[in-house]
C-alpha positions as CSV (number, residue, x, y, z in Angstrom):
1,X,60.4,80.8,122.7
2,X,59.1,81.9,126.0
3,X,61.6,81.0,128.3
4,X,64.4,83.3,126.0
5,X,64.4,86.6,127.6
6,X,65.6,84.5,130.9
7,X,68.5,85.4,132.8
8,X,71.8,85.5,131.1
9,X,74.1,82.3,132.6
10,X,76.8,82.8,130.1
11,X,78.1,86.0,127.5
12,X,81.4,85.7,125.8
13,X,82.8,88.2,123.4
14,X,83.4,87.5,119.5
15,X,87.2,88.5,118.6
16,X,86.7,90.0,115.1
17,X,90.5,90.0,113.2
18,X,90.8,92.0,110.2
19,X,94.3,93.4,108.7
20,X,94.5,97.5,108.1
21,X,93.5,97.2,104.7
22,X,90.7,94.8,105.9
23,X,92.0,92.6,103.0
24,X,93.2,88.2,103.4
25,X,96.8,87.8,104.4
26,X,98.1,84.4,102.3
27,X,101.6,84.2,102.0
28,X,104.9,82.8,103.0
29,X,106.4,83.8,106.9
30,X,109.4,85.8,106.4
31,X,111.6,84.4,108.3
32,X,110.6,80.4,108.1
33,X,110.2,79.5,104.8
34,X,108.2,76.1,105.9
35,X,105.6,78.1,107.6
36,X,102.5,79.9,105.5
37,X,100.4,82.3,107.2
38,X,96.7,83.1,106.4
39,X,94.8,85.5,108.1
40,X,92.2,88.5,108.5
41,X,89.1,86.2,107.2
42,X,86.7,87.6,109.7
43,X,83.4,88.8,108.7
44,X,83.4,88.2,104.5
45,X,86.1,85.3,104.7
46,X,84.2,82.0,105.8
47,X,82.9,82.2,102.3
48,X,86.2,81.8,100.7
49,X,87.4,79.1,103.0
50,X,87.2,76.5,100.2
51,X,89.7,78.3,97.5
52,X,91.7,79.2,100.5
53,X,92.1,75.7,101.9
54,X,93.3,74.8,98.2
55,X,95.9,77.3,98.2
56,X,97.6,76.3,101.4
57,X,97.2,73.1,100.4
58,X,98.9,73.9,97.3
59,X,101.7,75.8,98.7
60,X,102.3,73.1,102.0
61,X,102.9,70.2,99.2
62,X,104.1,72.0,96.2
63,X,105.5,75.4,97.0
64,X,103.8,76.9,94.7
65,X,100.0,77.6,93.6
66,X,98.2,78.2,90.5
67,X,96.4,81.5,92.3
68,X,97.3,84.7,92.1
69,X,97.8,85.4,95.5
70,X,100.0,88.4,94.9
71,X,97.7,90.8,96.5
72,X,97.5,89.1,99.9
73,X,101.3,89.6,100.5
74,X,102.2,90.4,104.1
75,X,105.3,92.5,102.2
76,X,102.4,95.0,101.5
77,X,102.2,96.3,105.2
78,X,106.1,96.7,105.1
79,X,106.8,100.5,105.3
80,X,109.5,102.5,103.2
């Protein structure tokens, strides 16, 4: 590619989210029991986006899911 080392026009910066434990977040909100929250998939998570769109899917029309998704609690960050 020849013309590559051009000048730059545009840079932008990548926003890397990850949760203290750098583990998913997929759970209930606390406080609105109609909203689920699902985060911290940077880096290693695109490649879990399928089981992870099954489980919100699961939980928006059923309540409930057949994963174990007890270790992505948010109630895990909560201090004593």
């Amino acid at each position: 590619m020849p013309g590559a080392a051009g000048r730059l026009l545009k840079g932008s910066v990548c926003k890397y989210e990850h949760t203290p434990d750098e583990d998913f977040i997929i759970d209930r909100h606390p406080l609105h029991a109609n909203v689920f929250i699902a985060g911290g998939f940077s880096g290693h998570g695109f490649k879990f986006s399928s089981v992870v769109g099954e489980i919100l899917a699961d939980l928006a029309t059923g309540g409930t899911t057949s994963h174990n998704i007890s270790p992505f609690a948010l109630s895990r960050f909560a201090t004593a």
